[in-house]
Structures are given as structure tokens and as C-alpha cells.
C-alpha positions as CSV (number, residue, x, y, z in Angstrom):
1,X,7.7,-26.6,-15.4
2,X,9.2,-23.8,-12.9
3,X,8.6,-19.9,-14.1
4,X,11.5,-18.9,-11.8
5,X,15.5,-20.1,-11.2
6,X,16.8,-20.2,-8.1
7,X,20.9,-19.3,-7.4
8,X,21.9,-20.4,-4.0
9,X,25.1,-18.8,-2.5
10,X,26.4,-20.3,0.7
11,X,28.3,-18.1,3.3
12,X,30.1,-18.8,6.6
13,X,27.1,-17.8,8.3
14,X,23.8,-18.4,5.8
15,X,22.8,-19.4,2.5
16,X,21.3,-16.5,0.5
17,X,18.8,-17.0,-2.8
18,X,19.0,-15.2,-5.7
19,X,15.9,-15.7,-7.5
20,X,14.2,-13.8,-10.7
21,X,11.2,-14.2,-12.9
22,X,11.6,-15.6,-16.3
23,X,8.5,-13.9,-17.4
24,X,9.3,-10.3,-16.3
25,X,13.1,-10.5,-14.9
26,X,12.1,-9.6,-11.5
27,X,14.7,-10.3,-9.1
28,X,15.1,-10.6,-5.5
29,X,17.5,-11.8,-2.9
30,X,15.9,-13.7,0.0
31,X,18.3,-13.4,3.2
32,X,16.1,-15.3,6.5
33,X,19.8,-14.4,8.2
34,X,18.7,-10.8,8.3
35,X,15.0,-11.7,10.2
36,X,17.0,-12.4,13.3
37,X,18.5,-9.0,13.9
38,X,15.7,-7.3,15.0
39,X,14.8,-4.3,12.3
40,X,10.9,-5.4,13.1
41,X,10.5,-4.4,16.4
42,X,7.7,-5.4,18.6
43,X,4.4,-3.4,18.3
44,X,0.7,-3.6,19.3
45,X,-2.4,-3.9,17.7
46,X,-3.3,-0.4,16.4
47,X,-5.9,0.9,19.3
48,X,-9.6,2.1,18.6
49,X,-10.1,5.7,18.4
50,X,-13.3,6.8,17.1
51,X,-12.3,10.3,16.1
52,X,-8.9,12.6,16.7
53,X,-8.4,16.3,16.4
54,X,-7.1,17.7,13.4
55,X,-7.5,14.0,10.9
56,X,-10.0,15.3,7.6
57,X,-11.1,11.7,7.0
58,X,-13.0,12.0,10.7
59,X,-16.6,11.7,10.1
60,X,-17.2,15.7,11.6
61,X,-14.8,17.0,9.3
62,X,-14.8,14.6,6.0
63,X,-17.5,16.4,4.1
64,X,-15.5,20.1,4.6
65,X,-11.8,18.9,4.4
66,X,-12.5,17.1,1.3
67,X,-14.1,18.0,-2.1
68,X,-16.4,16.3,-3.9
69,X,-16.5,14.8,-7.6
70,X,-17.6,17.2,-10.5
71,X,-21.5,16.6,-10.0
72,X,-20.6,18.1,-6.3
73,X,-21.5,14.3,-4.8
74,X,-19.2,12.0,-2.8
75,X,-19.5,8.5,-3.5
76,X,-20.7,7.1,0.1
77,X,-21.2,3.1,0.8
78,X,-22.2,1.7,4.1
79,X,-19.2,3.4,6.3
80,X,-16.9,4.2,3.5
81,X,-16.7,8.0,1.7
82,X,-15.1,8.1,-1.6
83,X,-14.0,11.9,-3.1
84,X,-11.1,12.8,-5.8
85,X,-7.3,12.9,-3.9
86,X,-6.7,16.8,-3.7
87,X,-3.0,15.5,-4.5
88,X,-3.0,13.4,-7.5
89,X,-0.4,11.4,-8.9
90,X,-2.0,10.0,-11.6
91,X,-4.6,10.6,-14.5
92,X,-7.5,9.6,-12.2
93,X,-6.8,9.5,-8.4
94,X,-9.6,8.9,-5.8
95,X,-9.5,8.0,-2.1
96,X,-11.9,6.2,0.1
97,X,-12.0,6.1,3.4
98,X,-12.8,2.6,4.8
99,X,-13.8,3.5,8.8
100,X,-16.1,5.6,10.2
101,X,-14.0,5.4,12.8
102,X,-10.4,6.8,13.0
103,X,-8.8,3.5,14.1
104,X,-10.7,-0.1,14.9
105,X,-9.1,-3.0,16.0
106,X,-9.9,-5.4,12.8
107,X,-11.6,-4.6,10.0
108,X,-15.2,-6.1,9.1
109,X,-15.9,-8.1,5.8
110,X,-18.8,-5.8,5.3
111,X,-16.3,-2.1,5.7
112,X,-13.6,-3.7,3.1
113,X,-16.3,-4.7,0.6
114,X,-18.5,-1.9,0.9
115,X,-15.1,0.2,0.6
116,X,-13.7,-1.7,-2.7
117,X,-16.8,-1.5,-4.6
118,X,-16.6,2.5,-4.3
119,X,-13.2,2.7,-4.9
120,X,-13.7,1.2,-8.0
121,X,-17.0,2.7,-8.8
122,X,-14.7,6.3,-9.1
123,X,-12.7,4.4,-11.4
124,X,-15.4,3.3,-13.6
125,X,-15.9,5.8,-15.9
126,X,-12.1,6.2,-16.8
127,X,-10.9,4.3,-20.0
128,X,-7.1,3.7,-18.5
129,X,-6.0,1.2,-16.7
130,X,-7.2,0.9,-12.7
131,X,-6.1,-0.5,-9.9
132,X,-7.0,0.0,-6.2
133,X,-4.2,0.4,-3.7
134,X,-3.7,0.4,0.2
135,X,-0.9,1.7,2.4
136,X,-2.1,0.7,6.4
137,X,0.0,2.6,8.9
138,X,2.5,5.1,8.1
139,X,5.5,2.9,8.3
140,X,3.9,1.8,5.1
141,X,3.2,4.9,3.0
142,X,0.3,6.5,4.8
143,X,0.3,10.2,5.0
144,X,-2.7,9.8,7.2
145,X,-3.7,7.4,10.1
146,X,-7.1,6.4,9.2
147,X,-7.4,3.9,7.1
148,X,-8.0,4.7,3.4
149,X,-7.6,3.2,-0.3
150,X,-6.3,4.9,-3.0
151,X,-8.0,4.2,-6.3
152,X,-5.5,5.4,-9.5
153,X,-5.9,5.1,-13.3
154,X,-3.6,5.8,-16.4
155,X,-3.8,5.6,-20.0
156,X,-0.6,3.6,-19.6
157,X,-0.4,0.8,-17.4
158,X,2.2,1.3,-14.1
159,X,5.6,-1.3,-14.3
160,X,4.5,-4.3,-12.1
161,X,0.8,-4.2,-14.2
162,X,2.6,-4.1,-17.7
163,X,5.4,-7.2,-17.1
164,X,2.1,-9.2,-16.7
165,X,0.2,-7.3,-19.6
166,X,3.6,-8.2,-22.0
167,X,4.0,-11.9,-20.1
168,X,0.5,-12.7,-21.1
169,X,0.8,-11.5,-24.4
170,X,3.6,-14.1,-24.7
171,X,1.7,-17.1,-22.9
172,X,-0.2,-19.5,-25.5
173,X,-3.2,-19.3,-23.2
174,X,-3.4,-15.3,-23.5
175,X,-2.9,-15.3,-19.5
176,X,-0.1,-15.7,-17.6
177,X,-1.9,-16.0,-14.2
178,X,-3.8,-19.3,-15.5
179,X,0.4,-20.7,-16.3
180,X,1.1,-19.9,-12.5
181,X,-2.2,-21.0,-10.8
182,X,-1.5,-24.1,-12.4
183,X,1.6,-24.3,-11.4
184,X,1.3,-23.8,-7.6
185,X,-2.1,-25.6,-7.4
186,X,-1.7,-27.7,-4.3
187,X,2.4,-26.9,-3.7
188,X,3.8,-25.7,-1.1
189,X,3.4,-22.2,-1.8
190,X,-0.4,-22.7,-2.6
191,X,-2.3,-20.8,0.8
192,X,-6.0,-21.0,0.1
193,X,-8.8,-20.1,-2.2
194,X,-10.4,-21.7,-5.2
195,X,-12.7,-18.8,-7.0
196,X,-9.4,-16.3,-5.8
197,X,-6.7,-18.1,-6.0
198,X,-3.7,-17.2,-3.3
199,X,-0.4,-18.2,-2.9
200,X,2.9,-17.1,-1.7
201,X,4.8,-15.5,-4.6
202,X,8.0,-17.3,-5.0
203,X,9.9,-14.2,-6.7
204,X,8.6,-11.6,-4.1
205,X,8.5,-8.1,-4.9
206,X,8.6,-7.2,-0.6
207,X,8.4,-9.2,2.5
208,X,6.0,-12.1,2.9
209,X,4.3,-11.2,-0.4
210,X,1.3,-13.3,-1.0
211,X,-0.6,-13.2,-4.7
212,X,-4.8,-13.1,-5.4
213,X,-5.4,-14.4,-9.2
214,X,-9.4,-13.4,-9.7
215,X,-11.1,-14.6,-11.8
216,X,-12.0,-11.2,-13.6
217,X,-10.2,-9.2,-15.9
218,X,-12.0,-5.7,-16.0
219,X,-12.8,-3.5,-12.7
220,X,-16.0,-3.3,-13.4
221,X,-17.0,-6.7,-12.5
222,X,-15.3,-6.3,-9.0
223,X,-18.8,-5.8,-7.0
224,X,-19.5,-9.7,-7.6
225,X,-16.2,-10.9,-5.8
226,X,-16.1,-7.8,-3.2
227,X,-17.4,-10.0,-0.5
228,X,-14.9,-13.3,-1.2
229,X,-12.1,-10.5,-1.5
230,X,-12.8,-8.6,1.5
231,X,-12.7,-12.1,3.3
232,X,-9.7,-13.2,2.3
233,X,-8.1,-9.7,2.8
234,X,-9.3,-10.1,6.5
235,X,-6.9,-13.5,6.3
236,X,-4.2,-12.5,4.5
237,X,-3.8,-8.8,7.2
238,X,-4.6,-11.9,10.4
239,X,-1.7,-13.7,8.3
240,X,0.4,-11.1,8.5
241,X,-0.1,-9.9,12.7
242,X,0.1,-13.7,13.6
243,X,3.9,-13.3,12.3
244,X,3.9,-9.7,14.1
245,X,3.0,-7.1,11.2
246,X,0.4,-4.9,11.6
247,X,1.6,-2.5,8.4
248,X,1.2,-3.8,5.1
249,X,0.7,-2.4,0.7
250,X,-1.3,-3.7,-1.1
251,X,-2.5,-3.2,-4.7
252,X,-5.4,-4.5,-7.1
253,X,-4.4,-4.5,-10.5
254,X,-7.0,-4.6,-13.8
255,X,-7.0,-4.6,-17.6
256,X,-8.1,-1.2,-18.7
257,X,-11.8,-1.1,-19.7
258,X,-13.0,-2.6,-23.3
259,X,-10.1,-5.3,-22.7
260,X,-10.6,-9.0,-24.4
261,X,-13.7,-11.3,-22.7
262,X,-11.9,-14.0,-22.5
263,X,-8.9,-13.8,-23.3
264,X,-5.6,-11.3,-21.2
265,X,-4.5,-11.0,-18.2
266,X,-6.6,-11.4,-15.0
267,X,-7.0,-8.9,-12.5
268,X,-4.6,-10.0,-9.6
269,X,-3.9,-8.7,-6.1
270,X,-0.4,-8.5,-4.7
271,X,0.1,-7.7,-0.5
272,X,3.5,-7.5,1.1
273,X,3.7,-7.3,4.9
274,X,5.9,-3.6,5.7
275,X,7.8,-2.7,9.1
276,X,5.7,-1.8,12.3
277,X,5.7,2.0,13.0
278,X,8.7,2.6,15.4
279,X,10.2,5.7,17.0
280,X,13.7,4.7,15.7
281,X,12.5,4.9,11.8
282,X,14.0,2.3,11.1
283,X,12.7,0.6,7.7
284,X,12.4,-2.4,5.9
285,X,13.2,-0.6,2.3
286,X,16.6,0.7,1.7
287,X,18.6,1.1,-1.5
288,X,18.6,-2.6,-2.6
289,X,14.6,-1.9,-3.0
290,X,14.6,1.6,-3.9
291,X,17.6,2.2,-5.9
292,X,18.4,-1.2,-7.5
293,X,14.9,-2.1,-7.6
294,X,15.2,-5.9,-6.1
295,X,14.2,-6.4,-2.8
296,X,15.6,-8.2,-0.3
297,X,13.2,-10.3,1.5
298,X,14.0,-12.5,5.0
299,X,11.0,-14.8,4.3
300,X,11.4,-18.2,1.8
301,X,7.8,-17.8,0.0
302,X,7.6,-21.9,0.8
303,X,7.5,-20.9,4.5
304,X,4.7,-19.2,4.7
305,X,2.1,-21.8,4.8
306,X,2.9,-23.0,7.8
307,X,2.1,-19.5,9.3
308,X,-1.5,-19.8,8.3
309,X,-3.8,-19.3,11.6
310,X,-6.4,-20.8,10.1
């Protein structure tokens, strides 16, 4: 049984989808037409830099630029340093910076699992609800180069986390991710994973959006899956530069702490590929995404299997 419609509406030129969510009403618009003009343009591999003048998350300068947590400690894990955001834009707000160095070419499994076990380690000790976020490259959201997570958490759940919460609550199973892995188990949509279960979403919430269903509920238990996570992120961001993105979002989303044992939503993972830094500005988000809130997306979710470079 499908958890999603799909309206097709053919043009003189191209067929465009119209498809929403039963669950949650998200909508989007999927346009493949709109890939071949161009608004992606070509870009490089980001280059190593090992340190640049004036960036506070440079290892000379991290431990004076940024402040440290209450008990006047930073959280530091293999090459990753974890401190409060001295900008905050939510209850609890923490940042971690991944690298050592500035800039590397790829990311190892050992800096993205060392770096999402302190992220959420800052997050423990708040009774909200957490989630771990990461905006690579400005053209996706970064205020600063070097690559860094953002760890939030809120007595209230954000939008995206709370359609799941109230879609669970509805599901006879108490978990709506359980309904959907199900569902796309071994479809066309399905990409890899058995202990994290990914797929392409097939109502994406931004371009080439691919789904991680864990098999935890609670941030606290992160540490035992950082490793399988941090692999899979390393395929998932290959993925995404084999069909020419280097930016990307992505966000880690849990129940907040005390939350049902066995029963509620599982903590999931949603990553959406974003434009590649150009000197024109142009962007992939407009006012379809940012004003009605329904993105329009050039990739059909079933297409991105066949990407896989592995």
C-alpha cells in the first residue's frame, strides 16, 4: 500500500509530478525539465587547506575564538572540538568542528564518527528534543568554510521532526518509519543498508533527498551506530559528487530523552544534495521552497539508484 499519490500533468514540453505525503501533507513538484538548464554549474572538489587566516575553527585559533561549556571544558574527540554556538538559535545549540584541517578532500569514517558522538554527547544532558545537523559549503547554509555540525535541542520538537512524531502516533505499530521501510524494502527507491535502512524519499523535501531509518530512537544510543552512520554518510556525500554536488544539509532527528523503549518514532536521517558554490549566486531554493514551503525538485526519487557508485 503507497503512503504517497502521485498527479501527473503533461505539458508541450515535459511531464511535471505533483506528489504529497498522506501522513504529513508534504508536497512537492518534481520538474527533471528544469535539470537541463544549467542552474548547477560545474565545480571542483573542494581543495585541502590545512589552515587559512582569519577561520576561528583553525586548530591555532579554535581554543581563543570559541568559548567553552559551563565547566570551562570543550568536548574534544579524535580530531573533532565541540563548544556551545556563540549565536544560538535554539534552546541548546552546540557546534563541532569535524577537521583538523580547514578543508580535506573526503572525509574519513573515523573524523565523521568521532565528530557525531560529540555532537551528541553536548546534547545529552538536555531533556528536549535533539537532532544533529550539517550545512557543507556555503551555497548550502555555511557561515563558515570548515566543516562543522551543528547540534540543536528544544522543548518542542522542529516541523519536519513533529509530522513524524504525530504520523507515528497515528500508525498501529507506534512507528511510522517501520510502515515505510517496509514499504520500499527491495523497490526501486530502496539504495542500501540493512541495520540503517536508506532509500530515496519519494515525496522529497530538496533535491536528490535520500532517507536513514536507525534503528534507535533516543540520541543517546548514537555512539553504537556512529561507525555504520559515518560509513554510509561517506556513500551517500560520494553519491551525491558522482552526480556533480559537492554541497549538501543534512539533519539527524531523535525522540527527546525518557521517550517509549520500544515503541515511537525512530531516529531518522534526511540529506538533500544543495547547488555548488558559484560566483553568479545563483541557488537552487527560491520562493516555491521558501515561501510556499514545497520544493521543487529535478530528480524522480526512483532514479536515483542507478547513480549508486558502488
Amino acid at each position: 500500500m503507497s503512503f504517497f499519490s502521485i498527479t501527473e500533468i503533461t505539458t508541450p514540453r515535459t511531464t511535471i509530478q505533483y506528489r504529497t505525503e498522506f501522513a504529513t501533507g508534504l508536497s512537492c513538484r518534481i520538474s527533471p525539465l528544469r535539470g537541463v538548464r544549467g542552474i548547477n554549474p560545474c565545480s571542483s572538489p573542494p581543495i585541502y587547506q590545512y589552515e587559512v587566516p582569519d577561520c576561528p575553527f583553525c586548530r591555532s585559533r579554535i581554543f581563543t575564538s570559541t568559548e567553552a561549556f559551563p565547566n570551562g571544558d570543550w568536548i574534544c574527540r579524535g580530531e573533532s572540538v565541540t563548544f556551545p554556538n556563540l549565536y544560538p538559535f535554539a534552546d541548546c545549540h552546540t557546534v563541532t568542528v569535524i577537521t583538523e584541517a580547514h578543508m580535506v578532500h573526503h572525509f574519513s569514517e573515523r573524523q565523521l564518527s568521532d565528530a557525531l558522538i560529540a555532537s551528541a554527547k553536548s546534547l545529552l544532558n538536555y531533556s528536549g528534543y535533539p537532532s544533529i545537523n550539517w550545512n557543507f559549503l556555503p551555497s548550502a547554509g555555511a557561515s563558515l568554510l570548515h566543516p562543522h555540525l551543528q547540534g540543536i535541542a528544544d522543548r518542542r520538537p522542529t516541523t519536519l521532526c513533529r509530522l513524524y512524531l504525530e504520523a507515528s502516533a497515528k500508525t498501529v505499530s507506534g512507528d511510522y518509519f517501520d510502515d515505510v521501510s517496509y514499504e520500499e524494502m527491495g523497490g526501486p527507491r530502496h539504495l542500501f543498508g540493512e541495520e540503517i535502512f536508506w532509500y530515496a524519499n519519494p515525496v522529497p523535501i530538496g533535491e536528490c533527498e535520500v532517507r536513514g531509518i536507525l534503528p534507535i530512537r533516543e540520541i543517546s544510543d548514537l555512539s553504537s551506530y556512529s561507525d555504520t552512520l559515518a560509513r554510509n554518510l561517506i556513500k551517500i556525500i560520494g553519491l551525491y559528487r558522482s552526480l556533480g554536488s559537492y554541497a549538501f544539509n543534512m539533519g539527524i532527528f531523535f525522540q527527546k530523552k525518557g521517550s517509549p523503549a520500544d515503541d515511537g518514532m525512530r531516529a531518522f536521517c534526511s540529506m538533500i544534495a544543495r547547488i555548488n558554490p558559484n560566483p553568479a549566486s545563483i541557488s537552487d531554493s527560491a520562493f516555491m521552497e521558501r515561501i510556499h514551503r514545497e520544493p521543487v525538485v529535478m530528480t524522480l526519487p526512483e532514479k536515483i539508484r542507478e547513480y549508486l557508485p558502488f
